[in-house]
C-alpha positions in Angstrom: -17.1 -2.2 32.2 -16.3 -4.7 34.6 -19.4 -5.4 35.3 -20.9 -5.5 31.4 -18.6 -8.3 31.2 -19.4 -10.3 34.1 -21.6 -13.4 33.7 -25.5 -11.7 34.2 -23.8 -8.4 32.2 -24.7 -7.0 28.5 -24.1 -10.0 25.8 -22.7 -8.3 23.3 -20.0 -6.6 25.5 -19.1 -10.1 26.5 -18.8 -11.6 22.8 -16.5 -9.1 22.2 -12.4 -9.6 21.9 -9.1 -7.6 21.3 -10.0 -8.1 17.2 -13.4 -7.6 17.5 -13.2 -3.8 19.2 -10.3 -2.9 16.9 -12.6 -1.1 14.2 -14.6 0.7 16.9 -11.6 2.2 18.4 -10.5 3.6 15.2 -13.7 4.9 14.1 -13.9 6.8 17.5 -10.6 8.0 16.8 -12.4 9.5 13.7 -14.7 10.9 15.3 -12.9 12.6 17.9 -10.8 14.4 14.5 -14.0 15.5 13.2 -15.5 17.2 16.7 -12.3 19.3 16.6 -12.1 20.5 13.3 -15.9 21.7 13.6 -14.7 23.4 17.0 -18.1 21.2 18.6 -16.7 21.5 21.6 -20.0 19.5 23.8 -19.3 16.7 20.8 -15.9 16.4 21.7 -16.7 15.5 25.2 -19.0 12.8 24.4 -16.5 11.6 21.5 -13.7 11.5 24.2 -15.4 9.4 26.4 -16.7 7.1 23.6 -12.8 7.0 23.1 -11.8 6.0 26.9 -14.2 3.5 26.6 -11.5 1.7 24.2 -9.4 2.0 27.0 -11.2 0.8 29.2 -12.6 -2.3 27.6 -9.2 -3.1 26.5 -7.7 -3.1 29.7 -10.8 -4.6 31.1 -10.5 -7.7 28.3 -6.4 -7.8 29.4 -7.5 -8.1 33.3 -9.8 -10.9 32.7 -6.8 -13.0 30.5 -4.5 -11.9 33.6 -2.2 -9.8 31.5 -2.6 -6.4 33.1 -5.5 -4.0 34.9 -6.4 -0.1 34.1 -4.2 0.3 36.9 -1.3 -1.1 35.1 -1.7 1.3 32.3 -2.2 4.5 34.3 1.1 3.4 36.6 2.8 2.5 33.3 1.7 6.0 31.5 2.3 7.7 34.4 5.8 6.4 34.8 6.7 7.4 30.8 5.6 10.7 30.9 8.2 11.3 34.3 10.7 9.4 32.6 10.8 11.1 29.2 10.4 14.1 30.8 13.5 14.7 32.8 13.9 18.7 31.8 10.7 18.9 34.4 10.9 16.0 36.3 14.5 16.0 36.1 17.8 17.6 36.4 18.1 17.9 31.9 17.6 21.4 29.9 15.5 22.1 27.5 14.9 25.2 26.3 13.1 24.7 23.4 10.5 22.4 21.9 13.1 21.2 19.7 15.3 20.4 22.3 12.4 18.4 24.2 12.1 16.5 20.5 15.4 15.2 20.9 15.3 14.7 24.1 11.9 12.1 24.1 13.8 10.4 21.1 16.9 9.3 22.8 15.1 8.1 25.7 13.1 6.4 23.1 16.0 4.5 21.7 17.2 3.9 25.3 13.9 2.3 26.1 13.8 0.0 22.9 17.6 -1.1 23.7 16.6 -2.5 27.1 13.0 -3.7 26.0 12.3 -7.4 25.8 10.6 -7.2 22.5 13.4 -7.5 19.8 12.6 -5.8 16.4 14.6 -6.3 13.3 14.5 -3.1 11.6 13.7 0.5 13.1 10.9 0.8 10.9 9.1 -2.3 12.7 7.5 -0.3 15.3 5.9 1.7 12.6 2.1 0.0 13.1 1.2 -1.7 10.1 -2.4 -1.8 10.6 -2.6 2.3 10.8 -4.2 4.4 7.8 -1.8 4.3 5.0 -0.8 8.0 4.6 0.2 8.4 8.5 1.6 5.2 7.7 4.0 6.7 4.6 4.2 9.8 6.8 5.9 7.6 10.1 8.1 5.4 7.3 9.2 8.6 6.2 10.4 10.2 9.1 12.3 7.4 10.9 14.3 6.5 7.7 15.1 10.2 8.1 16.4 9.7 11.4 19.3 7.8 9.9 19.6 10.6 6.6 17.7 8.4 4.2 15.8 11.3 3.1 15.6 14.4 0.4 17.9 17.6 1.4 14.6 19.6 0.6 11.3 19.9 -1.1 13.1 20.8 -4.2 14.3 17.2 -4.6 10.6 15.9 -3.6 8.7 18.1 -6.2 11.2 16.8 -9.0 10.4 12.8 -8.0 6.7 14.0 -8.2 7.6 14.7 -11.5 9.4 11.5 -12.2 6.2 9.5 -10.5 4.0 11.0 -12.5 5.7 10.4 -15.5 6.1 6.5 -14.6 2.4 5.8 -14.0 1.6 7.9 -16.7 4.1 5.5 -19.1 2.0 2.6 -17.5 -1.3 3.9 -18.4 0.2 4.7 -21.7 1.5 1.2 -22.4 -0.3 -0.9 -25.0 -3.2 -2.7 -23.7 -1.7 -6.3 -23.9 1.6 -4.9 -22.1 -0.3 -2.9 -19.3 -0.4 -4.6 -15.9 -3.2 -3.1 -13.0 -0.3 -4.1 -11.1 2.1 -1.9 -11.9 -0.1 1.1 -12.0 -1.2 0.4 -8.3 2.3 0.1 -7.8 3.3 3.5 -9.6 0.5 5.4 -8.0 1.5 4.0 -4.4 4.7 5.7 -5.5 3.2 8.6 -6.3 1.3 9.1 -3.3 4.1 8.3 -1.1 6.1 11.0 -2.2 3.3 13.3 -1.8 3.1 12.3 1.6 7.0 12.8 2.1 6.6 16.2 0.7 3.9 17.3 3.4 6.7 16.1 5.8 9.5 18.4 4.7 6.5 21.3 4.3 5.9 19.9 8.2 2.3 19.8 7.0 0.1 16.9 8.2 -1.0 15.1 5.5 -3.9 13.6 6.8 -5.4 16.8 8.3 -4.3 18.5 4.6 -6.3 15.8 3.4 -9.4 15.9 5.5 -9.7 19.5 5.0 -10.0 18.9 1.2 -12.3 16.3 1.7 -14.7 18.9 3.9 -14.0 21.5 1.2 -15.1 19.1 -1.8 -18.3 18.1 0.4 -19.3 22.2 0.7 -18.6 22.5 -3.1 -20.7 19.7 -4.2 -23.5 20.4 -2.2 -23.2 24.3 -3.7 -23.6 22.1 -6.9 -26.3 20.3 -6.2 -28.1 23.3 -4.6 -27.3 25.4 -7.8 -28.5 22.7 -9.7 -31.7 22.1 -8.0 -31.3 19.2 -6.5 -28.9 15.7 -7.0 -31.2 14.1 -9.5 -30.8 17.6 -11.7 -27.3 17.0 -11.0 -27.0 14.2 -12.3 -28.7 14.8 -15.3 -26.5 17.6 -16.5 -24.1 17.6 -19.1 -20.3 17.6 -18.4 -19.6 21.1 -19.3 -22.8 22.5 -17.0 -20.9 20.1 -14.6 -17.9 21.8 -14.8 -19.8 25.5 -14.9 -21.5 24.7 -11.1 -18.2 23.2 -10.0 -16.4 26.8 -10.6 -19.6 28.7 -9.8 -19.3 27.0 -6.4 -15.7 27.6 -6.4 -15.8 30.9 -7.3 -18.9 31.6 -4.5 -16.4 29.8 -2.0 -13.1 32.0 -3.1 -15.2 35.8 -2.5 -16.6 34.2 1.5 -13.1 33.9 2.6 -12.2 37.0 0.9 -15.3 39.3 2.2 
């Protein structure tokens, strides 16, 4: 890497700055999810490295400005995985993976205490610039922390409930009244406490999600196939729509069961 971006080295690796990688490193991220959940083991290696190339030309950008080297960051990993575990490292007990959960989050908020970088709110070292729902999931689970949170599920399905009842009211609302606005806003609400309610069912909602998205992908193609192709498809009426769309459901439902 060093030597891509060294004067003689590729051009486009040398154009390239903190701002300009950022959208790479999350789609390899991506791409790393999807290897795993098709079990493509070979994939995953290649997608791994395409990952630690982030690293890499990260810490290679960060040498160059004089802010730190890859050594830095393995010393500085290395170093955080001794300190927060001291139930191996250490003299502490931990019996449990609970107990190791509560363990890492004091020496969490030990670390933040002493750190240089002061933060307003606990919630500010929730990233910002991460996908929304692991964003809604993190919010949710550090206002927890401090018991801003439901008892249960119970209370989440009844403010589903309630959500749903608010953007419907705003959908309802006479045209002149209605505001995009305030729909956004209601269904933001919505899918927040959806998100909240994956938490207390200590589901992920963004693998719960990407599963649904792979499952809606097989169906539609079973439509498309059933249909004879997507031009077929699309010339079919909604109820032959609706009778592929169950037919592939259906055809889906007896696999897992045989």
């Amino acid at each position: 890497m060093a030597r891509l971006r060294a004067p003689g080295g590729c051009p486009w690796d040398r154009e390239q700055t903190f701002d300009t990688i950022k959208p790479y490193t999350l789609e390899e991220t991506y791409e790393v999810f999807d290897a795993i959940e098709r079990r493509a083991w070979p994939d995953l290696r290649d997608e791994l490295g395409d990952l630690l190339l982030q690293v890499l030309f990260y810490a290679q950008m960060a040498s160059e400005a004089g802010y730190f080297t890859i050594q830095d960051v393995a010393s500085s990993l290395n170093a955080k995985l001794v300190r927060r575990h001291p139930h191996v490292f250490g003299d502490a007990v931990a019996i449990h993976s609970t107990d190791v959960l509560r363990n890492w989050e004091q020496i969490k908020q030990s670390e933040k205490k002493t750190s240089a970088t002061h933060r307003a709110s606990m919630l500010d070292d929730v990233p910002r610039a991460m996908p929304a729902i692991m964003e809604a999931a993190k919010l949710g689970s550090r206002a927890a922390k401090v018991g801003f949170d439901w008892p249960d599920a119970n209370g989440l399905f009844e403010k589903l409930h309630e959500e749903i009842g608010e953007l419907k009211a705003e959908l309802t609302a006479a045209p002149e009244t209605q505001s995009r606005a305030a729909i956004e806003a209601e269904l933001g609400d919505l899918l927040f406490t959806a998100v909240n309610l994956a938490r207390h069912l200590k589901i992920d909602p963004e693998s719960a999600l990407r599963a649904t998205n792979a499952k809606f992908r097989r169906r539609f193609a079973a439509m498309e196939s059933s249909a004879g192709g997507s031009e077929a498809l699309a010339a079919s009426t909604p109820s032959e729509l609706d009778l592929l769309w169950n037919q592939a459901k259906n055809a889906a439902s007896e696999q897992l069961g045989s």
